[in-house]
N, C-alpha and C positions, 0 to 999 in steps of 0.2 A: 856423862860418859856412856852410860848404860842408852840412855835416847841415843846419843851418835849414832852405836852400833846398830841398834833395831832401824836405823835412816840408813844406813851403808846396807844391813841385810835387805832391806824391804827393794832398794836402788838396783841390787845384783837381783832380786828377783822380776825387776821389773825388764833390765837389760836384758836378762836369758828369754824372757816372754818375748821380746819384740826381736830379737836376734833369730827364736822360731819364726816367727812369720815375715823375716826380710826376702832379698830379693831373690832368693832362691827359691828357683821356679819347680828343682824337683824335690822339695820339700815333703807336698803334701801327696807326693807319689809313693814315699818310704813306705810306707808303712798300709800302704793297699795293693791286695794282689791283681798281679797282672791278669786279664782276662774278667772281669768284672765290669759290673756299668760303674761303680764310685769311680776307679782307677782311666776307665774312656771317658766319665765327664772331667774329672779333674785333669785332664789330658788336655782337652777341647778347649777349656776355659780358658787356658793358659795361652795354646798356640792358636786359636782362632777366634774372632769376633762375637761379641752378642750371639752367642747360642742362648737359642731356647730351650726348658725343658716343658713337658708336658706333664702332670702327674695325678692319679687320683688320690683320693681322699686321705690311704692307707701309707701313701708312697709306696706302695708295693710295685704298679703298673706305673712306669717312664718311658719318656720318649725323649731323645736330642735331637734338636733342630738347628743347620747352621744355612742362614739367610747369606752368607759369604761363600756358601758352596750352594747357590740355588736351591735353597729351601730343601735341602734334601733332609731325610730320617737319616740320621750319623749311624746311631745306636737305638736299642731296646732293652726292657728286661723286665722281669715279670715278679721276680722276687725282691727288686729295691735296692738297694745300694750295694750290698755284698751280694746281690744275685751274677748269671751270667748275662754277658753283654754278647747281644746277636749279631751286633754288625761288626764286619773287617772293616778295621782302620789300620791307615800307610801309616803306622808312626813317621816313620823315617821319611818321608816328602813331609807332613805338613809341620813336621817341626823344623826343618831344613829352611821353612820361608822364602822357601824358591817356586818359581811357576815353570815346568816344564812347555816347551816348545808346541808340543803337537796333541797331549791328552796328559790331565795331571788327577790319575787314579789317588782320589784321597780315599776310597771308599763308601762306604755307606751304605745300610741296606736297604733304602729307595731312593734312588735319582731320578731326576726327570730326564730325558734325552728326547729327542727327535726322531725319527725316520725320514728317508729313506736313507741306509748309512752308503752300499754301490749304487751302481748304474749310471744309466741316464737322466737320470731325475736326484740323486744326492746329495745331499747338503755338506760332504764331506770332505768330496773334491771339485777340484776347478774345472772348468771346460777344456777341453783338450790333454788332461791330466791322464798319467798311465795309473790305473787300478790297480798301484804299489803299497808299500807302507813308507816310501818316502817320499809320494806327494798327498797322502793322507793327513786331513786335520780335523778335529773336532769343532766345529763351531763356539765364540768363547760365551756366547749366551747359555751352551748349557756345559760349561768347564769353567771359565775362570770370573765370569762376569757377576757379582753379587746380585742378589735380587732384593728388591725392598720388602719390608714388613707393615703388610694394611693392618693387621689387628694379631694381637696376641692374648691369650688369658690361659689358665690353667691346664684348660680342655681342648684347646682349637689356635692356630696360627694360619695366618693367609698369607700369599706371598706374592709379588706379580712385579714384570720387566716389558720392557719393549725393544724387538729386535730386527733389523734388515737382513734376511738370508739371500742368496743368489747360490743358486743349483747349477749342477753341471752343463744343464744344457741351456744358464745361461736365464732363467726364472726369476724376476725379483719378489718375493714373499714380504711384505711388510706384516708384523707379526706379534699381537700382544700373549702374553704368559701370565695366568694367575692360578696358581696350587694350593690350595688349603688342606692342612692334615690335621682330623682329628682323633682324639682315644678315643675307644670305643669302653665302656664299662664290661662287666662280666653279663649281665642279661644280654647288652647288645649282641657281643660277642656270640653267643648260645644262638640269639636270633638269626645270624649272619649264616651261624652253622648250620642251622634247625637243629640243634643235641643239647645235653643237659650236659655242662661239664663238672665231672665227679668233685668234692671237693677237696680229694688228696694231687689236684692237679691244678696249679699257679695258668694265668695266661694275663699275657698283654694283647691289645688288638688297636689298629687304628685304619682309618678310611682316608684315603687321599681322593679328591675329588681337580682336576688336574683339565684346566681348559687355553685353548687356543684359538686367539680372535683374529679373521681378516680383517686389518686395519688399512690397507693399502686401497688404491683406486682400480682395481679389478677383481674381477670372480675369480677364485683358484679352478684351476680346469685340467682335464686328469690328462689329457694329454701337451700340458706343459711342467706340469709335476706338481705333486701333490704331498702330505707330511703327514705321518701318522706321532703321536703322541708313546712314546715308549719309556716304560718303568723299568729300570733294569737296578737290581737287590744285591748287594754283594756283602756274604755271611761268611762267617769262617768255617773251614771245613776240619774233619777229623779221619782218624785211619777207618771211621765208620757210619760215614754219609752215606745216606743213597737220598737223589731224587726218585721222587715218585707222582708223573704223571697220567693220570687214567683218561683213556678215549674213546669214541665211540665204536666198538668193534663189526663197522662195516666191510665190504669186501673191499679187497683192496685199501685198505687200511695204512698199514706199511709202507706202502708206495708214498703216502703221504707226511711220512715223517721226514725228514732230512738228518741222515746223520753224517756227510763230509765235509763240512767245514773248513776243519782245516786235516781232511785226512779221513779216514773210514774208523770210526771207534773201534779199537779192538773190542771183541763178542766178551770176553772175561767181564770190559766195562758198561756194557748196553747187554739187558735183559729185554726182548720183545716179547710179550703175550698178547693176547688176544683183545685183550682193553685193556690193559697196563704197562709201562717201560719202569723201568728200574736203573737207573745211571749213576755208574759211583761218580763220587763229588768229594776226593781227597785231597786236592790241590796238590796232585802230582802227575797228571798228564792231560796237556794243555788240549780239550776237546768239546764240542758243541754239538749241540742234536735241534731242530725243530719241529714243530706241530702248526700241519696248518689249518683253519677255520673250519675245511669240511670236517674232519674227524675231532677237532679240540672240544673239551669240556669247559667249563666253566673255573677251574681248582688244579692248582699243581701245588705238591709239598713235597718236602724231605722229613726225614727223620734221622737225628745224631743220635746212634745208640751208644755212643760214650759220654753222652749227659742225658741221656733220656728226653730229648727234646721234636717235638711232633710240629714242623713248619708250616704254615698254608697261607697260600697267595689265593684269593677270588677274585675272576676279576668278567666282565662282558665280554661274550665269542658274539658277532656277527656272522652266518654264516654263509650267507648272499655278498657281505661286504667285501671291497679292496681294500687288501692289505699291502704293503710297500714290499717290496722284494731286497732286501739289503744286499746280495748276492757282490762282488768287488770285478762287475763286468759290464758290459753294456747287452741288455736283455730283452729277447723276445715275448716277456710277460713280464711287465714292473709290475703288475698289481696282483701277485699271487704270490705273495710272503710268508709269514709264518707268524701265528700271533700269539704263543708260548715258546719260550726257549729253555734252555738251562748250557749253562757252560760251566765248566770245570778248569780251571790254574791251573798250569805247568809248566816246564823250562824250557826255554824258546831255544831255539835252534844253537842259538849262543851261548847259552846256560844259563844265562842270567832269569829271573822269573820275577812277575808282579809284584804276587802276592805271599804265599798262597790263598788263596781264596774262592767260594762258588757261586754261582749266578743262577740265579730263578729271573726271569725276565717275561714281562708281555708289552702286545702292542694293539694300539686303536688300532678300527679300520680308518683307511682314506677318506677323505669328503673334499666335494667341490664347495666351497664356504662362496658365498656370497658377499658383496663389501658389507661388513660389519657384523656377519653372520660369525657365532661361536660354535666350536664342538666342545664335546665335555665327557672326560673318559674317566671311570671312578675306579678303584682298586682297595682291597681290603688287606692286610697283614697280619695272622694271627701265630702266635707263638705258645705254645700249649708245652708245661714242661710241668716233671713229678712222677710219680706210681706209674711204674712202666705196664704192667697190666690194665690200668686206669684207659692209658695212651694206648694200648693192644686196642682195647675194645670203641675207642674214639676211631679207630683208627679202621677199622673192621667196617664201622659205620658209614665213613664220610670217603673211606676209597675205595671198600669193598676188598682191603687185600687183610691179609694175617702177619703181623708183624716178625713174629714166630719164622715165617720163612726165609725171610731178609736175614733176619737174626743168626741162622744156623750158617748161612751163607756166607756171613760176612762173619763168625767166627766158629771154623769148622773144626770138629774135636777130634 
């Protein structure tokens, strides 16, 4: 009798153990909090494909990779599983397991994208299309089309498609894609910077090295339209984001920035100085500013002073080169674009909004590729969080500004 019972006990314990891990998918979401990297991968895992993660030794420094959303960087985090998770992700689309019509913003904070998104040269509309948002579409090689995986290992993932574009005015691009992203340790990281980082201050880092082959039977030629390579980051924002990109403080300077997009930034939200802009990034009014090659730097960042987090994008300025003009018109310079951006989330006319969320964004110059000729445009990502004085003085270093000022501004006593 006494064995029965210890076989019925042992049986009920074995039922509750596998009743936790049945098919209840938001199980292993109870009990992690939202806004973390454990609670974004255990997310991913579930609603989307073979992600990869990337990790050093420590598990402190990760990376998500989803080869179902073109190899993009989902997520990061520098403290490990209960650290913060830097990329915006759509919960609500990609668990919905629907593909929207025209652009299916899953997030991520590096996508691969294309150029030129206007004009005459675009990949985004058809020939004789009005430059609306209802004959607008996203090409589905860089939105819904998965991309294969060449190699994966701890430290490094490759990623590469092949795809037929046809441009507005009518272009056909045959067009191969291959992305590899990898971590970068904490020396590289320091290397990348040139600085020593303190060590009451966590960072993840990684390099995307991001190329596009003419595979097709002609030379691209700039007057039938040409494609620049664009990285475009989408991080969550707080009531106390600012971008922070510095530039070269030539004459006429300003002239060179672009801030109407869709509208003239209110002055509250754009700070212009003499080599630095300052742009809030609270994903509440939907605005865009650009930088273009003569005066851009090499580094654009943010900083969240409500997690104490110091962001930096580096990436190649050409300064002689063509860059693509995305402008949603037909233009008397396609080839003087802008090849840093930053956009900021808000509620569209309708009220309805994305995200919210904010964009750090750069782009290659143009090339005339010859058959079988590649270009190769690399990008770095570093995320430096911790001892806010730590971050002042990294911060003093690598932009030249005082965090201290932002700070008073963006909480005034």
């Amino acid at each position: 009798m006494k064995s029965l019972t210890l076989k019925c006990f042992a049986a009920c314990i074995l039922f509750s153990c596998l009743a936790c891990n049945g098919p209840d998918k938001n199980t292993s979401l109870r009990n992690v909090k939202n806004g973390t990297y454990a609670y974004d991968a255990n997310f991913l895992k579930q609603h989307s494909k073979n992600v990869i993660e990337l990790h050093d030794k420590e598990g402190k420094a990760k990376i998500l990779l989803s080869p179902e959303y073109q190899g993009r960087v989902m997520t990061t985090t520098a403290m490990g599983d209960t650290g913060t998770s830097f990329g915006w992700i759509n919960y609500k689309l990609i668990s919905s397991g629907k593909k929207k019509a025209q652009f299916n913003p899953v997030g991520g904070e590096e996508r691969f994208w294309l150029g030129p998104e206007g004009g005459q040269y675009s990949i985004y509309f058809k020939k004789n299309d009005s430059f609306n948002i209802a004959h607008w579409q996203v090409p589905g090689v860089i939105d819904t089309i998965p991309y294969d995986v060449s190699m994966s290992n701890d430290s490094t993932a490759v990623f590469s498609t092949k795809a037929v574009l046809v441009n507005y005015s009518g272009t056909t691009l045959n067009i191969s894609i291959q992305r590899a992203i990898s971590l970068l340790d904490r020396n590289s990281i320091e290397q990348k910077l040139n600085v020593k980082i303190p060590v009451d201050v966590y960072c993840i880092g990684y390099e995307t090295n991001n190329q596009i082959k003419n595979i097709g039977e002609e030379r691209w030629k700039k007057e039938k339209g040409l494609l620049s390579i664009w990285l475009l980051g989408m991080m969550t924002p707080t009531e106390e984001t600012k971008v922070i990109i510095p530039f070269k403080p030539v004459p006429g300077a300003k002239s060179l920035i672009t801030t109407n997009y869709f509208g003239d930034v209110p002055r509250e939200r754009l700070e212009l100085k003499d080599s630095v802009l300052y742009f809030t990034c609270d994903g509440k009014y939907r605005s865009k500013i650009g930088l273009s090659p003569l005066i851009a730097k090499s580094l654009a960042a943010s900083f969240d002073f409500n997690r104490n987090v110091l962001t930096l994008i580096l990436f190649p300025v050409d300064g002689s080169g063509m860059y693509v003009n995305s402008k949603w018109e037909l233009q008397k310079e396609p080839y003087k674009g802008d090849v840093v951006n930053s956009y900021n989330d808000g509620p569209l006319a309708d009220g309805t909004q994305l995200g919210p969320f904010y964009e750090i964004e750069s782009s290659s110059s143009a090339k005339e590729l010859a058959i079988g000729e590649t270009q190769e445009y690399r990008q770095v990502t570093c995320h430096l969080q911790g001892n806010y004085e730590s971050l002042r003085e990294l911060a003093k270093k690598l932009l030249g500004i005082d965090l201290n000022d932002l700070k008073n501004k963006n909480r005034p006593e």
